[in-house]
KEKE-3310 file (N, C-alpha, C; in steps of 0.2 Angstrom, whole numbers, plus 5000, padded with zeros to 4 digits):
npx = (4981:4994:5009:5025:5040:5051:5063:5059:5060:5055:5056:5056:5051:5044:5029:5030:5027:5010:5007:5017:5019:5018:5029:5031:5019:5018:5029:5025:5017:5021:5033:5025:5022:5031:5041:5058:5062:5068:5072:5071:5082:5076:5062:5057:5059:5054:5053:5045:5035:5040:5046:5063:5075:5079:5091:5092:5080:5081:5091:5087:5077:5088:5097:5089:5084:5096:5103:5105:5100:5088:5073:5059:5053:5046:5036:5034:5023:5014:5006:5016:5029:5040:5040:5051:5062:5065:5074:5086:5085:5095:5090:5095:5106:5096:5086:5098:5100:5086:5076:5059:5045:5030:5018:5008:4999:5006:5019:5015:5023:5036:5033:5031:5042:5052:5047:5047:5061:5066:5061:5055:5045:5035:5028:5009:5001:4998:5006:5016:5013:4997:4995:4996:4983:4973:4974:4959:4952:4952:4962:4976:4976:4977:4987:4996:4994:5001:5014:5020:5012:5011:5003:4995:4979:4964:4949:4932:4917:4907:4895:4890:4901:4907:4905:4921:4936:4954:4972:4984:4998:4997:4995:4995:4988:4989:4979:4982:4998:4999:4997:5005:5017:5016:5024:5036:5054:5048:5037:5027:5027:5015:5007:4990:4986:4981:4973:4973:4964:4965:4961:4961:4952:4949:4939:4928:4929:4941:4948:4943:4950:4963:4962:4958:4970:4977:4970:4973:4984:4984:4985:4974:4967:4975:4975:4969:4960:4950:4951:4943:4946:4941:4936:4934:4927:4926:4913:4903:4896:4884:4875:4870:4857:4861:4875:4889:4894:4904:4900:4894:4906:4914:4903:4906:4917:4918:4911:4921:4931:4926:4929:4935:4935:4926:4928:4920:4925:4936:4946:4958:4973:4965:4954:4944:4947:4963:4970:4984:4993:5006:5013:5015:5016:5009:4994:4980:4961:4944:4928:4916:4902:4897:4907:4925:4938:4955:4970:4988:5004:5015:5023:5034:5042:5044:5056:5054:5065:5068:5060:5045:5042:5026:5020)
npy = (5050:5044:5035:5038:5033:5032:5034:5043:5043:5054:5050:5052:5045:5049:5058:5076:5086:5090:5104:5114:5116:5102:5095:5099:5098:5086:5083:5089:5081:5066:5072:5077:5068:5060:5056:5058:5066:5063:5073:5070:5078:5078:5079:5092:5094:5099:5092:5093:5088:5078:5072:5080:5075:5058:5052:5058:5056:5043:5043:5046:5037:5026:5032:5033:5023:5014:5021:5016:5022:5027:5021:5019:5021:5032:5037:5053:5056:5048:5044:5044:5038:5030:5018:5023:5020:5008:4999:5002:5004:4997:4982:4971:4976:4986:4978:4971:4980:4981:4990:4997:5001:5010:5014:5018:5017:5024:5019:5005:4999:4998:4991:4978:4975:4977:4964:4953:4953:4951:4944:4952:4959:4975:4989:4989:5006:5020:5035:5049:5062:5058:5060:5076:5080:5079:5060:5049:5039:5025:5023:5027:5020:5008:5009:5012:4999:4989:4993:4992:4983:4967:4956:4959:4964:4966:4970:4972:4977:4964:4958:4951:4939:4924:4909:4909:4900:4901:4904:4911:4921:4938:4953:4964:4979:4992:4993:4999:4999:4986:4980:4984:4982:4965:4951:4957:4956:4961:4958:4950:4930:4923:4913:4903:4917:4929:4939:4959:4972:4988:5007:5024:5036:5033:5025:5011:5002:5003:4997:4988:4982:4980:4971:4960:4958:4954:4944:4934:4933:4923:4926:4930:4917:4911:4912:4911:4920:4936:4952:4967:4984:5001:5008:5021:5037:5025:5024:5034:5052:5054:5042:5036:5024:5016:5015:5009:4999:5001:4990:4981:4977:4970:4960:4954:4949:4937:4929:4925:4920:4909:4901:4907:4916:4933:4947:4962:4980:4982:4992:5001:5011:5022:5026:5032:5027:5019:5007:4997:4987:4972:4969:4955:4941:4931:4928:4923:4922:4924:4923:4930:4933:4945:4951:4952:4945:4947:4941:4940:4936:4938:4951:4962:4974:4990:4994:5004:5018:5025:5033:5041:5055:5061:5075)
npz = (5109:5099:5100:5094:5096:5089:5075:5060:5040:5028:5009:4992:4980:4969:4962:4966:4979:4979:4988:4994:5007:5012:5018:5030:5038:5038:5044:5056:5059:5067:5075:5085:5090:5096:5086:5078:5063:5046:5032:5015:5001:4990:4993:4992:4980:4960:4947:4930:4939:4945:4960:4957:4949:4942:4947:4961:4966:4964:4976:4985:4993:4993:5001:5013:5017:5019:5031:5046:5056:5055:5054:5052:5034:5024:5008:5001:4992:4981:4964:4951:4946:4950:4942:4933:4939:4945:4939:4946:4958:4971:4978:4983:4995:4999:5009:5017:5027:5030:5033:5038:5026:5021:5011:4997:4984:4969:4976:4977:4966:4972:4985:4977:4968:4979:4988:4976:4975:4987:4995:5009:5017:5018:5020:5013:5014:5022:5016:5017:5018:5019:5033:5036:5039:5052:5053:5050:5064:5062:5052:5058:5070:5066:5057:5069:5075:5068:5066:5078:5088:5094:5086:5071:5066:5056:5052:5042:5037:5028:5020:5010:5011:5008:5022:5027:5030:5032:5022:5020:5010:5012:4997:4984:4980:4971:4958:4942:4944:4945:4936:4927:4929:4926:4921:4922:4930:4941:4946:4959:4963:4967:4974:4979:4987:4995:4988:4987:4979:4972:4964:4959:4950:4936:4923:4921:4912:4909:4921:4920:4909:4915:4926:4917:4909:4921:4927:4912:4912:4923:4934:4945:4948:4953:4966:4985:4988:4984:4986:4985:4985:4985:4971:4966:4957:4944:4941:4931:4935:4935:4929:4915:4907:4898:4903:4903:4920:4936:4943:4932:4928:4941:4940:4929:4932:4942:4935:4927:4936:4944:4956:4966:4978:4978:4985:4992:4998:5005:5016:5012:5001:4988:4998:5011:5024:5026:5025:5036:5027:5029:5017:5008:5019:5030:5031:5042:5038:5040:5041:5050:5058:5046:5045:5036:5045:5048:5052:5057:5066:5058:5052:5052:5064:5073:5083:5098:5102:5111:5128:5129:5137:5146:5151)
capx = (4986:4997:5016:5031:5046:5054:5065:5056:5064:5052:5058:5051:5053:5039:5029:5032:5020:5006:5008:5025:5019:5017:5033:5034:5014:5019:5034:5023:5011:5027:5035:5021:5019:5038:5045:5062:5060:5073:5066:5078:5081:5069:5055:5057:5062:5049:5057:5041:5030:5042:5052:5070:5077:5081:5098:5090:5072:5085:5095:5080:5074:5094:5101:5086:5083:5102:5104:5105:5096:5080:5067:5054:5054:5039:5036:5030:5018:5010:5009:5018:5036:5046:5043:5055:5069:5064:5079:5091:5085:5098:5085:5098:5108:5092:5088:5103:5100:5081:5071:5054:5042:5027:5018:5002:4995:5014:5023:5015:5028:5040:5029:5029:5048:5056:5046:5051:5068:5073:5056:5056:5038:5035:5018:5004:4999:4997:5011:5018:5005:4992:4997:4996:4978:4971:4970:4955:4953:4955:4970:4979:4975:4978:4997:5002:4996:5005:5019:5021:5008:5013:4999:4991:4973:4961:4943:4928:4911:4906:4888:4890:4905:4903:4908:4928:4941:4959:4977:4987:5002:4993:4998:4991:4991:4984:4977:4987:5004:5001:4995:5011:5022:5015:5030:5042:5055:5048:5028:5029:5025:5012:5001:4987:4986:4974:4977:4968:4966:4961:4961:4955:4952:4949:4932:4925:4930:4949:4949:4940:4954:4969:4960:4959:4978:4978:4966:4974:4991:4986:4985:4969:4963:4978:4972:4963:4952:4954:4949:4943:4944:4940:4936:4931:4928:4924:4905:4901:4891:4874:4876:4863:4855:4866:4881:4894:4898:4910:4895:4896:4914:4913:4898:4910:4925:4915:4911:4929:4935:4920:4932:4940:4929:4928:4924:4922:4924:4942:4949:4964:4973:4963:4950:4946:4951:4968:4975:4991:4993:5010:5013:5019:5017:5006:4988:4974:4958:4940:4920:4913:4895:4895:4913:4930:4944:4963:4975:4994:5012:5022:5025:5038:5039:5048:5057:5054:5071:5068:5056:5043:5040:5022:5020)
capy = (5051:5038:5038:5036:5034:5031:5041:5040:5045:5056:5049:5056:5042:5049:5065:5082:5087:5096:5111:5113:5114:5095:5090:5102:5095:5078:5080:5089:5074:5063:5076:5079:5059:5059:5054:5059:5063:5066:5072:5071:5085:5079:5080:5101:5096:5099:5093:5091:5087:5074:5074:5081:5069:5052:5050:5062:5049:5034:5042:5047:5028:5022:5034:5033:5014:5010:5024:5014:5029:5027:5013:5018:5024:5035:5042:5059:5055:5043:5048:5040:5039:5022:5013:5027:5021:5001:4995:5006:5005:4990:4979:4969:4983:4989:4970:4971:4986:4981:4994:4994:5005:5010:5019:5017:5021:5022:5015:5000:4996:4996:4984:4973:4973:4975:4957:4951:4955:4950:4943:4956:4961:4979:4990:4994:5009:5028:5040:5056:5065:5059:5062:5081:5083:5071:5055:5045:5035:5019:5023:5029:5015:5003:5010:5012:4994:4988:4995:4988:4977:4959:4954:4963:4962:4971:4968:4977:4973:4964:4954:4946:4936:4918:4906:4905:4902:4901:4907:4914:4929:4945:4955:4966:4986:4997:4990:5001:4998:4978:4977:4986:4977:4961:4948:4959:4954:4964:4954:4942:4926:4920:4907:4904:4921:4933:4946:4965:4978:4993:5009:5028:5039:5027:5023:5007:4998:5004:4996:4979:4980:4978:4966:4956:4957:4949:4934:4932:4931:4917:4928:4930:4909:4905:4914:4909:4924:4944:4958:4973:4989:5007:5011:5029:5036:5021:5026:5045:5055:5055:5036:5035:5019:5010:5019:5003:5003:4997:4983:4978:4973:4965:4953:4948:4946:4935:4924:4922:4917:4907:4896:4910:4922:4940:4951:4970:4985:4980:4999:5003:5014:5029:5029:5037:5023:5018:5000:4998:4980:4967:4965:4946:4941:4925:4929:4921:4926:4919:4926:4930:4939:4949:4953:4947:4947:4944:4940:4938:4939:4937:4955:4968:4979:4994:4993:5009:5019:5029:5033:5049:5058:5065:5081)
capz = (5104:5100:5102:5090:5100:5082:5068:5053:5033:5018:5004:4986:4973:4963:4962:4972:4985:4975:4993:4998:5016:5014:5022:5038:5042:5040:5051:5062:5064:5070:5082:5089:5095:5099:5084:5077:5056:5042:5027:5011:4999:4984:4993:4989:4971:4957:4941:4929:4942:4946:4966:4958:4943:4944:4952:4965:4969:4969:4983:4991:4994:4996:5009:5018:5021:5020:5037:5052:5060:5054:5057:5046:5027:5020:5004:5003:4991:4977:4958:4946:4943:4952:4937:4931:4943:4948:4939:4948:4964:4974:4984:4989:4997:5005:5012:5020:5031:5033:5037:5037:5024:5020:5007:4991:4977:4965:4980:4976:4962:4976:4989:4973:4969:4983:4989:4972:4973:4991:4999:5011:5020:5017:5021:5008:5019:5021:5013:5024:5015:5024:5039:5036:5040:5056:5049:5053:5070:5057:5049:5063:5075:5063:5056:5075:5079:5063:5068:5086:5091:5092:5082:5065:5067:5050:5049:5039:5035:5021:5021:5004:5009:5012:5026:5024:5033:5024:5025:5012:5010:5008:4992:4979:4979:4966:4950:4937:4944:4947:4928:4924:4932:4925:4914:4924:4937:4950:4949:4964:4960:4974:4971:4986:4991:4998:4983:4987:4975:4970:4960:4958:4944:4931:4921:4924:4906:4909:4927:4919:4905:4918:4927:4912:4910:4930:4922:4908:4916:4927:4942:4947:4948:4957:4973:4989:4989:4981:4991:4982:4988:4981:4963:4966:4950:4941:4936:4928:4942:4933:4925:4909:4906:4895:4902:4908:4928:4940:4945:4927:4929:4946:4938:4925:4933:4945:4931:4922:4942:4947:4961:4971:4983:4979:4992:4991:5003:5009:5016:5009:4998:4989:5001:5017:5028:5025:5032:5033:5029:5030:5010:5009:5026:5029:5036:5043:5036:5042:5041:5056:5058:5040:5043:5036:5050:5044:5058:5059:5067:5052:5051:5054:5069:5073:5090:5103:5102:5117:5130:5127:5144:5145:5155)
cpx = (4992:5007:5020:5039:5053:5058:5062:5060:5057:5057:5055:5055:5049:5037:5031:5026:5016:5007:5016:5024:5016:5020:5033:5027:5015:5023:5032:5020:5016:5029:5031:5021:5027:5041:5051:5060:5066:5068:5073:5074:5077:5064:5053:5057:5056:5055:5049:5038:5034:5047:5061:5070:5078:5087:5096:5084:5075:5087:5089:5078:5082:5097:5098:5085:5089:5106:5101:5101:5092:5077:5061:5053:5046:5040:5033:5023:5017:5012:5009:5026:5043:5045:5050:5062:5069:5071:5086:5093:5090:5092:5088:5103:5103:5091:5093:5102:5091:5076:5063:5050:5033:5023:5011:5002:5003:5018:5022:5020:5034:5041:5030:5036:5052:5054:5048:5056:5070:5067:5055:5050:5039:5027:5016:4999:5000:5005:5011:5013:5000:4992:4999:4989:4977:4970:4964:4955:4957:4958:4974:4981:4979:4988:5000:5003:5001:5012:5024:5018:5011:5009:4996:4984:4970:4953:4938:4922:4910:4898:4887:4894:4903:4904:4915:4934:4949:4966:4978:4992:4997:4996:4992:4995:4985:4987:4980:4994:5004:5000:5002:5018:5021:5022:5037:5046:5054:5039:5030:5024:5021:5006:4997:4986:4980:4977:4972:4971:4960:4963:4958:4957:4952:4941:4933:4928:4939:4951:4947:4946:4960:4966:4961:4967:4978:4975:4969:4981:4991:4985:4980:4966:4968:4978:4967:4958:4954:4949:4950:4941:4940:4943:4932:4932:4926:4918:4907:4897:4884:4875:4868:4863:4858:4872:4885:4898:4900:4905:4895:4902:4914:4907:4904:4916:4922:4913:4916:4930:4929:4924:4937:4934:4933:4925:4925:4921:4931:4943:4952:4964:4970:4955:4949:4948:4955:4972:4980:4992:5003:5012:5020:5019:5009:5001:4984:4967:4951:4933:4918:4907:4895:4903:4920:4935:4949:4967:4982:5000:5016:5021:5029:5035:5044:5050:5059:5061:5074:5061:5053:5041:5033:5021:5013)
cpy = (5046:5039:5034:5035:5030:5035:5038:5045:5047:5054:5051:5050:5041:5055:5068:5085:5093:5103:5109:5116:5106:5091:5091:5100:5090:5077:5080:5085:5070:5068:5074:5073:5058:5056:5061:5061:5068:5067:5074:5078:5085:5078:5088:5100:5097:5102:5092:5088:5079:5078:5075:5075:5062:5050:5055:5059:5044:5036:5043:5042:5029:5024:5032:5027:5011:5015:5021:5018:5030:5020:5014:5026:5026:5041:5048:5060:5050:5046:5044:5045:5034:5018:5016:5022:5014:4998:4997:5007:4996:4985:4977:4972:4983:4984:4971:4975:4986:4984:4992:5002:5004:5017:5015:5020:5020:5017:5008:4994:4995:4990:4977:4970:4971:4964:4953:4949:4950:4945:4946:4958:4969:4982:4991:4997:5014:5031:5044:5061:5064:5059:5069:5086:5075:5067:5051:5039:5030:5020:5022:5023:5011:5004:5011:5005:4989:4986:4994:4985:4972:4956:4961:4961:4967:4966:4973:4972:4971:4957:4949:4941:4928:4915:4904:4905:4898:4907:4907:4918:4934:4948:4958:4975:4990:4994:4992:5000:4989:4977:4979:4983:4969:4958:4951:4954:4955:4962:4947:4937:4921:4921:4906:4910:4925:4940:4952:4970:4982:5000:5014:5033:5038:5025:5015:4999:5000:4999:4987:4977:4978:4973:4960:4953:4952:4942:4933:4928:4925:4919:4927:4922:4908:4907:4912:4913:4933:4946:4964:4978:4997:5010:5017:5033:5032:5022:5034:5045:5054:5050:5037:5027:5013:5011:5008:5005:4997:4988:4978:4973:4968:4958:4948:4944:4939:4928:4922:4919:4915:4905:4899:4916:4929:4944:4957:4974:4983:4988:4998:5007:5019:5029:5030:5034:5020:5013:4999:4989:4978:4965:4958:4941:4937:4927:4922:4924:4922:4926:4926:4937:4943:4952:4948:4951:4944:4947:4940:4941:4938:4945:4959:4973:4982:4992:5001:5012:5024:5033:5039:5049:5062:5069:5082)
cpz = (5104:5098:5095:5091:5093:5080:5062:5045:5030:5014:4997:4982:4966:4962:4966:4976:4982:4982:4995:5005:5019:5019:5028:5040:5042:5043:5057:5066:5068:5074:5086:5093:5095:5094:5078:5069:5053:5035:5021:5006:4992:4986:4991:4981:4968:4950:4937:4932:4946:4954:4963:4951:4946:4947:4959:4970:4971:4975:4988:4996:4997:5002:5015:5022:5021:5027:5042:5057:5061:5051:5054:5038:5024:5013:5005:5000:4983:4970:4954:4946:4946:4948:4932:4933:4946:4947:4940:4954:4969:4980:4989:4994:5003:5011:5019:5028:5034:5037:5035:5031:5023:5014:5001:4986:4970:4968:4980:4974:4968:4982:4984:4972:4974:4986:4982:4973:4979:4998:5005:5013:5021:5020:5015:5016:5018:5020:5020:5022:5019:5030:5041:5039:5047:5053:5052:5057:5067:5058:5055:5069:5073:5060:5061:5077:5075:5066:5075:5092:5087:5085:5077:5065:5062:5051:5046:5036:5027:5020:5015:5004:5013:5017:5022:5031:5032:5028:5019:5013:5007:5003:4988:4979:4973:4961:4946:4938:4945:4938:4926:4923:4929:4918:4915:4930:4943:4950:4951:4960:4966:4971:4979:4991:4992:4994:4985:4980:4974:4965:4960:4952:4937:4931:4921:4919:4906:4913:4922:4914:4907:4921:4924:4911:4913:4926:4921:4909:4921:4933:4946:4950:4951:4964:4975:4988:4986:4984:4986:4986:4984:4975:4963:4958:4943:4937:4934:4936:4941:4928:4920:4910:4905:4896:4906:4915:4929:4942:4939:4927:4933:4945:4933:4925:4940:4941:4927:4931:4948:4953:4966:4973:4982:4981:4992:4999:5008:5010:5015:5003:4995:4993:5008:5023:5025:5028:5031:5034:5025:5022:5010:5016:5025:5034:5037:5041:5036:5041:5048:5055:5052:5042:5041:5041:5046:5051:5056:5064:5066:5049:5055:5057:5069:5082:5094:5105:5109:5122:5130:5134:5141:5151:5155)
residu = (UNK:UNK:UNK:UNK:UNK:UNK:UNK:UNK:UNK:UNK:UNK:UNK:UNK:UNK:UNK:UNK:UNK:UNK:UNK:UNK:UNK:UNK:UNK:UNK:UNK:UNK:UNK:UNK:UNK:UNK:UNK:UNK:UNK:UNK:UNK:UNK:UNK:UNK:UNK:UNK:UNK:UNK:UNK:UNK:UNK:UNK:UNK:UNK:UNK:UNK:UNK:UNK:UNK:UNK:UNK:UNK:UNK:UNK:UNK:UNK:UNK:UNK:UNK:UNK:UNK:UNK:UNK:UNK:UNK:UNK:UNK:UNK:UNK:UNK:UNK:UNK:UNK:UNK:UNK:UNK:UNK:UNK:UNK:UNK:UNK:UNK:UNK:UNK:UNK:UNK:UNK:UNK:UNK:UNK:UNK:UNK:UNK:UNK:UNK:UNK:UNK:UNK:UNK:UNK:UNK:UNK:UNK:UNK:UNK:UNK:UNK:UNK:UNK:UNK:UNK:UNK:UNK:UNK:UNK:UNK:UNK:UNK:UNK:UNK:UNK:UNK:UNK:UNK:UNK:UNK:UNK:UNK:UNK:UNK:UNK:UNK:UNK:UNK:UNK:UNK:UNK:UNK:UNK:UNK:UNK:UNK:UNK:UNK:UNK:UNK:UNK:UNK:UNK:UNK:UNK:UNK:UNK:UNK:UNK:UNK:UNK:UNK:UNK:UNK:UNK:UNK:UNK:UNK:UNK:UNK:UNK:UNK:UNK:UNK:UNK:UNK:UNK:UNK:UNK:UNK:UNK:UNK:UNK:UNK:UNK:UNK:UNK:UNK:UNK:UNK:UNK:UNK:UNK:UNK:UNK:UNK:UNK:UNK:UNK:UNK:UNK:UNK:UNK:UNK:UNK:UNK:UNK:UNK:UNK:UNK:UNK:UNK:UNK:UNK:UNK:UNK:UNK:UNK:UNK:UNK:UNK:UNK:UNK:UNK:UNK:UNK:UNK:UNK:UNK:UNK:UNK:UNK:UNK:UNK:UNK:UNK:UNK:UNK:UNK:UNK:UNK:UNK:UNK:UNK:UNK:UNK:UNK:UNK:UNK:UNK:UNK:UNK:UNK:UNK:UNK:UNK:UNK:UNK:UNK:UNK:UNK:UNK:UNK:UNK:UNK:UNK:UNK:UNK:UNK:UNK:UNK:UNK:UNK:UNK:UNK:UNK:UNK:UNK:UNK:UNK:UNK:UNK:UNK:UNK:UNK:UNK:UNK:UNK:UNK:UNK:UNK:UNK:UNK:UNK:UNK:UNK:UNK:UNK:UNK:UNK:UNK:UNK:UNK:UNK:UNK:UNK:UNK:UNK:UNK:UNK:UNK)
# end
């Protein structure tokens, strides 16, 4: 069991916890490994499905990462609702006070501004939500050593990828919020990157139209290499013949970006392993034996606030 000698922040900058015994199992997972947790007062709210109103979701985010107190900031969960409150939120303010976050799926739009805004390495990584039920050895491992291992180490099988080995900022997130963001001030602007994405609950021809966007925009062909991860949902259950699937896509988006490597089965975001990866932070990224490994020590760590005695 691995230790959190931390304080950590719920923040709600989006939905509201479909159970409202979301917050006291997510604090309990923290306690439990010694860490300290605030949880604000719009994670209870439930305006329209929404965490509390908008002046309610910004404080949520500003108190928590602007309080010296606490050393790491989680949502309580995904959704949709911080494109609501993007141009509200003070980046440079938070900056300043440097906390570290982590979070997916909506929080994306956050990972993507805040770097925008103030260049600032944040996590694409597990919400407090998931950390309600055990999470899986992966996960877990991976967002403790994130968190305070010198080094960031991610690898995952992938036997179609070629011989590479490459450096780049890592960046991306979930497909409907980076197409969204797209022409705005808060879509980072990184050229040479190792961009991952992914996407769930979304047909196969919606998922390839946002892609398209990415192309179109320049994005896609000015990367070393795109990591895809989990399009769940993408096909129907019982595909007919000529129904159009997610393999479809991935052929053609293979032929519009013939001179960048796309490589599938990256874990992350909605699916059952969960990596907590360094967004904007300058990796290393090489093939070895059917897998890709990614290395760095360009990212933010928590510093151990107090020592847990174990009995």
């Amino acid at each position: 069991m691995p230790d959190f000698p931390i304080r950590v922040g719920f923040c709600a900058p989006s939905r509201a916890p479909v159970d409202v015994s979301t917050p006291a199992l997510a604090k309990l997972y923290f306690t439990d490994r010694g860490a300290q947790v605030e949880i604000h007062d719009a994670v209870f709210k439930n305006v329209k499905q929404f965490a509390g109103v908008e002046s309610e979701r910004i404080d949520s985010i500003m108190s928590m990462a602007c309080n010296p107190e606490i050393d790491l900031v989680m949502p309580i969960r995904g959704g949709y609702g911080l494109s609501r409150i993007l141009d509200d939120i003070d980046f440079e303010e938070i900056a300043k006070h440097d906390p570290i976050f982590c979070g997916f799926s909506d929080f994306t739009a956050f990972n993507m501004a805040y770097y925008a805004k103030t260049g600032k390495i944040s996590y694409h990584g597990p919400s407090a939500t998931d950390f309600v039920d055990q999470p899986l050895y992966v996960t877990e491992r991976n967002f403790h050593s994130a968190l305070f291992d010198e080094e960031w180490v991610l690898s995952f099988p992938c036997k179609e990828a070629p011989e590479l080995d490459l450096e780049g900022q890592i960046w991306g997130g979930n497909l409907a919020m980076m197409a969204s963001l797209v022409g705005t001030p808060y879509f980072p602007q990184i050229e040479g990157g190792i961009l991952f994405i992914e996407d769930c609950n979304d047909r196969a021809y919606r998922l390839e139209r946002s892609l398209m966007q990415l192309y179109m925009a320049g994005v896609l062909t000015k990367q070393k290499a795109i990591l895809l991860g989990d399009f769940r949902d993408a096909d129907p259950m019982h595909p007919r013949p000529n129904d159009f699937l997610f393999a479809d896509v991935l052929e053609f988006l293979k032929k519009r970006v013939k001179d960048v490597p796309i490589l599938t089965g990256f874990p992350f975001g909605h699916s059952p392993v969960k990596a907590t990866i360094p967004y904007g932070a300058k990796v290393k990224m090489h093939t070895e034996k059917g897998y890709v490994v990614l290395n760095t020590f360009d990212h933010p760590r928590v510093k151990p606030r107090f020592e847990i005695k174990h009995v």
